[in-house]
Structures are given as structure tokens and as C-alpha cells.
KOLZA-783713 format. One record per atom (N, C-alpha, C): x, y, z. Coordinates in steps of 0.1 Angstrom, whole numbers, plus 5000, padded with zeros to 4 digits. Layout:
BEGIN
XYZ...
//
This chain:
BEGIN
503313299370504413229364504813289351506113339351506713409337506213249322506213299315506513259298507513109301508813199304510013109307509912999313509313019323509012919336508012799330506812859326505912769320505912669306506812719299506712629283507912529289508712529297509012399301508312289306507512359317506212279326505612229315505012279304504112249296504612139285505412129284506512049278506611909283506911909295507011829302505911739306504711829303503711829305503111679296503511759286503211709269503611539269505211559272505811439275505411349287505111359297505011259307503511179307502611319302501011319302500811269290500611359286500011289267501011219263501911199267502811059260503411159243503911229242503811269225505111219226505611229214506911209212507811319211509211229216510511399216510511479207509811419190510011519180508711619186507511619183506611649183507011739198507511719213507311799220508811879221509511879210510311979206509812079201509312079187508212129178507512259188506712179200506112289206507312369211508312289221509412409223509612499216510112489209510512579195509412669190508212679192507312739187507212819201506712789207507012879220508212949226509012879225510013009225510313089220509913089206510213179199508813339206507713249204506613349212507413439221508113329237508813449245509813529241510413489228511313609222510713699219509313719207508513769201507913859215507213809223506613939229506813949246508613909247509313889260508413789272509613809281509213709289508313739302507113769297505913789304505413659316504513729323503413639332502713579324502413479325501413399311500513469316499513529324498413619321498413739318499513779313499713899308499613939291499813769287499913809273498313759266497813879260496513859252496813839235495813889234495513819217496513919210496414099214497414129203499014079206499214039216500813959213500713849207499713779208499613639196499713699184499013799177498913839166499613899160500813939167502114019167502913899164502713819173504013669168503513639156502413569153502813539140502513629128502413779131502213839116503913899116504813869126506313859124507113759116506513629120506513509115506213539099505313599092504313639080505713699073506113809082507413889076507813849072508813759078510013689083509813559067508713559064508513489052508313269054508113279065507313179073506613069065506512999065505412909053503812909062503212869052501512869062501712759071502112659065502112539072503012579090503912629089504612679103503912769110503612839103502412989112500912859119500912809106499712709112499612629126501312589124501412499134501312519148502612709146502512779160501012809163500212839156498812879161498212749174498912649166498512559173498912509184500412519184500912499198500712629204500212729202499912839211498312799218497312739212496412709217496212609226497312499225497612379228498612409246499012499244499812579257498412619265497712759265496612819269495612749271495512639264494612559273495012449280496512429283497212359297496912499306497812619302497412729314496212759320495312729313493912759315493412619328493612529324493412379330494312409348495612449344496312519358496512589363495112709361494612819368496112949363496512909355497912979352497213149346495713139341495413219334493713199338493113319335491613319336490513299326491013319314490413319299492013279289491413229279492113149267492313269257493813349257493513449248493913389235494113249231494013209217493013169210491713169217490113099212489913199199491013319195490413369189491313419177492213339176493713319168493013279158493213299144492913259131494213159124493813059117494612959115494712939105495613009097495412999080495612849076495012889061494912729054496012709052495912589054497612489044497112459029498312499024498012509009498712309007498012288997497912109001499112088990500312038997501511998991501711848989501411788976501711638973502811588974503311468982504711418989505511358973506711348976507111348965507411188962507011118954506810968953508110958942508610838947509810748935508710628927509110618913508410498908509110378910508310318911508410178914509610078905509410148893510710078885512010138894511710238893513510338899513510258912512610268920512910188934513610058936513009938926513309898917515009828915515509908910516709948901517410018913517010108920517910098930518409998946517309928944517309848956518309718951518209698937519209588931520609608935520609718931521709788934522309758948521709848956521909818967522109628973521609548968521309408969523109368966523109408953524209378947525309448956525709518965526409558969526309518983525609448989525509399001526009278999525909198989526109078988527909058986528209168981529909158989530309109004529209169015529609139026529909219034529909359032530509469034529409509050529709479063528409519073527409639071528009749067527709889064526509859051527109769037526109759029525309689033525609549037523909509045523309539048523409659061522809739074521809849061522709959054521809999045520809939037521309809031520109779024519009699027519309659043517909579049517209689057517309829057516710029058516209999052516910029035516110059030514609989023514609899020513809729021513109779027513209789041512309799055511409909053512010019048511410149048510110129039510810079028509710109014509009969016509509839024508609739025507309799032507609849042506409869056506009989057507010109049506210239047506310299064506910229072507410269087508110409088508310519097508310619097510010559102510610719098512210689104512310659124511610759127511710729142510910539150510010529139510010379145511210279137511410329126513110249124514010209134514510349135515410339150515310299162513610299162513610269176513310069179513910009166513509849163514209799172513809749179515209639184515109489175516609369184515909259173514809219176514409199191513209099189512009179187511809269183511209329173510609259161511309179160511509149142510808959143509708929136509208809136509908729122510408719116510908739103510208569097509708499103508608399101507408469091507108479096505608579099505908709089507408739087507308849079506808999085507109019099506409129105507609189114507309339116507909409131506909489137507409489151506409539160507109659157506109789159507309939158506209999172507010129173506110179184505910349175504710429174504810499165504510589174503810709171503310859172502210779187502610849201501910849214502110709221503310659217503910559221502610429218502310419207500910359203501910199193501610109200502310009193501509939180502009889168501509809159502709719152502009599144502709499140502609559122503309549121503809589105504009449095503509449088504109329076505409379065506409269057507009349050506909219037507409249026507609149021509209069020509008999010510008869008511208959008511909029000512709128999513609179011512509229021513109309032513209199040512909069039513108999049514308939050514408889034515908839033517008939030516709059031517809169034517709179053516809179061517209169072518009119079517208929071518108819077519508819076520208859063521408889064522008979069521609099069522009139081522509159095521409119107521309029111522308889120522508869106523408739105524808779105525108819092526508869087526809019088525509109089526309249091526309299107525309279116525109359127526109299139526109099136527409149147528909199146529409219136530409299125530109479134529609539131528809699135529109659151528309559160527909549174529609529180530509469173531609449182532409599185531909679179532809789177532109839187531309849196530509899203531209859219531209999232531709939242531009839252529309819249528309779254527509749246527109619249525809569239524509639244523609629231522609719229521409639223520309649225519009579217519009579201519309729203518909799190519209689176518309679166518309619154519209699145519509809143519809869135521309949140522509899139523509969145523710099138524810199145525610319134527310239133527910339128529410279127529710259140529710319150530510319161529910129171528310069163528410019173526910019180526510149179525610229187524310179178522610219186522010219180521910369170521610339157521610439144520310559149521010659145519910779147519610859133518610889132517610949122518610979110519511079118520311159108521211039099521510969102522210829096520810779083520110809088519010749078518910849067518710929070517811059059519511069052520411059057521811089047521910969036521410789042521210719030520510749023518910819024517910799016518310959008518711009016519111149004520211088992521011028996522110948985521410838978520510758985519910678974518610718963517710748973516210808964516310908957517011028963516811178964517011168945517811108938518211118926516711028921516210938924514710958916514011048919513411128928512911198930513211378922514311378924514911498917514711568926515211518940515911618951516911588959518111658964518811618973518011588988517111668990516811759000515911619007515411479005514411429005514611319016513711299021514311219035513611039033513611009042512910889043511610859045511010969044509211019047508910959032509610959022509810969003509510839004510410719009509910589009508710589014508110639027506710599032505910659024506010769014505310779005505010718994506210658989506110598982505610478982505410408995505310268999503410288996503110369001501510419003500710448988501610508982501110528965501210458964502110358959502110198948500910098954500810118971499610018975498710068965498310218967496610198965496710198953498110238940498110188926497910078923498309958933497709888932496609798936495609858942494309828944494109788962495309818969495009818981493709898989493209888999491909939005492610049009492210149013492510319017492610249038491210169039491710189058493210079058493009959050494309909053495409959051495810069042496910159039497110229049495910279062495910409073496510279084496010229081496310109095498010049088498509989083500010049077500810109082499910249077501010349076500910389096499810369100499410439116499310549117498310549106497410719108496510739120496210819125494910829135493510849125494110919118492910989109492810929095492110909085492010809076492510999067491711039067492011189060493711229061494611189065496111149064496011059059495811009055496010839048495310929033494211029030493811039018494711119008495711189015496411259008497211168997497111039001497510958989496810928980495610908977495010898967495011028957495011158964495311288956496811208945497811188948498511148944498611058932498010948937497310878925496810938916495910978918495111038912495911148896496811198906497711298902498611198886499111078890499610988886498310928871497910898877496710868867496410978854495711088861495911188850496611218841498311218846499411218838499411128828499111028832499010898822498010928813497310948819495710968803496711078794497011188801497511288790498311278783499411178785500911118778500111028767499310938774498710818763497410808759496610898761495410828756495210958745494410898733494510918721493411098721492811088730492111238730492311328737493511298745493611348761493311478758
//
């Protein structure tokens, strides 16, 4: 079987079998095709280790970040051992791919006052009535209340939403379901919502839809609708345009353990697999803390 032929199967693979998600079994796409660009469209048993080593020391050129070289390594090994499993191949020529380190990049956190100050804002601007300002500002609430990833945003429907109880069910990373808590805040920016903004958004629509979270047309809202608010609202504390809605879950995750939340109830939150994703926030803290002794304490 050519290259061509296979990184679809395998794809497909990804998706039906291991349950991943469309982002994540894009990601491999894209990483693998680029491979069959890089060292044409071969027999998957035809390509050994120096064409792996050829793709990503192109990638190296090409000025690549570690973190992407890292990744392809991995969907290259992640491929080769589906080929290997479907007799597609006889030996694993990636067992012996080298995986450079990720150089450890701290997420970019908003302070709590800014967040703060902007969510008033936003409050105050909903409270006109306006469907569009509701819709945004019971996002963003939601975002920084539950630290929820943008793809389980979108994918809310209403009854999703306990608003008793103060909770939503989301479905995260391997179709892995959990109940989220939020506070007082995002609740009563929901409820209005909700109430006064969503069926406002829903009539404009030529079919009704579950979805909690409409776009203009009606429709349920997709990603890019989100990261264009949170780039216009946050991105200016942060001091970036460039900043998406990952900024809120970061941020939602620092202020816990700032303020004395447990590290596993922050991983169970956020729906880490691995508690070591969940620790990259205490680096942060930590990061935060230090700054403080050096600004104010008398010997720093």
C-alpha cells in the first residue's frame, strides 16, 4: 500500500478506533502528509529511517519549532506502529527516531483584577439586551468559570447545563465525558442568555438545533467565533493579539492553585489524563510568586 493510500486508513483509523478527536486526527494528517511530500509517495515498506530523518531535519531548516518536529516524530511513530499491527510493514523504522526536548513554554495568564474589569464590562453590556452581548458574555464567564477547553464549549448543548447545581456536562479529549462546576457569575450570565439572548440568535436559524451556544446565523458557534472574542477581549491583558481561549483555561487553573486549590482537583477540572499537564501550572505560580518577592520584599 502507497503512503497516500495509508495515512487515510490510519486516520480513520484514529477516528473510529481510538475515538481521538477531529482536531487531534487532523494534526496527524497534516503531519503525515507532509512526510509524503517530503520523501514521495512510496510503499509504506519502502520508507526507512533515513527518510524519517530527512523529513524532519527539513522541517529543522524550514525553521520548525521543537515542539512541531516533536510532534511529527510522534505521529510518525504513532502511524508505523498501526502499519506494523496491519502487516503493512515488517519492522518499525521509527523505533529509532530521536525526539527532541520541548523547551517548557509558560501559558500566558490574565490577572484576576483585569479579568475582573473586563468581565464587568462585558456584564454591563449585556445587560442592554443586545443577544450577541449576552451570548458573549455567558463564553466568556463559562470559559474562565470552568477553565473548559473551546471544543467542549461548542460542543454544549442546553441540557447540558444543570444551572441548579451550578454544573455542565462537556465531552472532552477521546470522547471522555465530565461534569464541570462554575460559579455564581457564569451562571447568571448563562441564565440570561438562555432566556433573553439564545432564542433571539435561534430564530434566525432555518432549523432548530441543541446547541447552547448559537453563531449570528442561528447555527451552532464554532471555535473560530470564540478565539475572535477572546482575542478582542483578553488578548489586551495579556499583551497579545495572537491569544486564544486556552488564556482563560489558563488562567482559570493559575488563580485556583493561587488560591490554595489541590493540584489533582485542578487535573480533574481541567480533564488532564496526566496530573504532569496539570503541573505546568504551578511552574507559573511559582513564576508569579517570585515576581512578587522581587517587586516587594525588602531584601529580594
Amino acid at each position: 500500500m502507497k503512503l497516500s493510500q495509508a495515512v487515510p486508513a490510519f486516520v480513520d483509523h484514529l477516528l473510529r478506533v481510538r475515538r481521538l478527536s477531529d482536531a487531534t486526527a487532523r494534526a496527524y494528517r497534516a503531519d503525515l502528509s507532509d512526510l509524503v511530500s517530503a520523501a514521495g509517495d512510496l510503499e509504506v515498506r519502502e520508507v526507512d529511517l533515513e527518510h524519517l530523518r530527512d523529513w524532519l531535519w527539513r522541517a529543522t531548516q524550514r525553521g520548525d519549532a521543537r515542539s512541531t518536529i516533536a510532534r511529527r516524530t510522534s505521529s510518525a511513530r504513532g502511524f508505523f506502529r498501526w502499519a506494523l499491527d496491519e502487516h503493512l510493514v515488517d519492522r518499525d523504522p521509527s523505533l529509532r527516531l530521536v525526539t527532541p526536548k520541548r523547551g517548557r513554554t509558560l501559558p500566558r495568564v490574565a490577572s484576576a483584577d483585569g479579568l475582573d474589569e473586563m468581565l464587568a464590562r462585558q456584564a454591563a453590556a449585556a445587560a442592554e439586551g443586545d443577544p450577541t452581548a449576552l451570548r458573549d458574555h455567558a463564553i466568556l464567564e463559562l470559559l474562565y468559570g470552568s477553565g473548559i477547553r473551546v471544543s467542549e464549549l461548542c460542543g454544549l448543548d442546553v441540557d447540558d447545563f444543570d444551572l441548579a447545581r451550578r454544573t455542565a456536562r462537556v465531552t472532552g479529549k477521546g470522547s471522555k465525558e465530565r461534569v464541570v462546576p462554575f460559579g455564581a457569575p457564569a451562571a447568571s450570565a448563562i441564565s440570561a442568555f438562555l432566556t433573553r439572548g439564545r432564542p433571539a440568535l435561534a430564530a434566525r436559524a432555518d432549523e432548530a438545533t441543541p446547541a447552547a451556544f448559537l453563531g449570528a446565523r442561528g447555527g451552532r458557534i464554532g471555535p473560530r467565533a470564540v478565539y475572535d472574542l477572546v482575542a478582542r477581549t483578553v488578548g489586551p491583558l495579556v499583551g497579545s493579539a495572537a491569544v486564544g481561549p486556552h488564556a482563560l483555561r489558563h488562567s482559570a487553573a493559575t488563580h485556583l492553585l493561587d488560591g490554595g486549590a489541590d493540584l489533582r482537583a485542578v487535573q480533574e477540572l481541567l480533564g488532564h489524563a496526566s496530573l504532569g499537564t496539570t503541573q505546568v501550572y504551578t511552574h507559573v505560580s511559582s513564576e508569579r510568586l517570585a515576581a512578587a518577592y522581587r517587586l516587594a520584599h525588602p531584601r529580594a
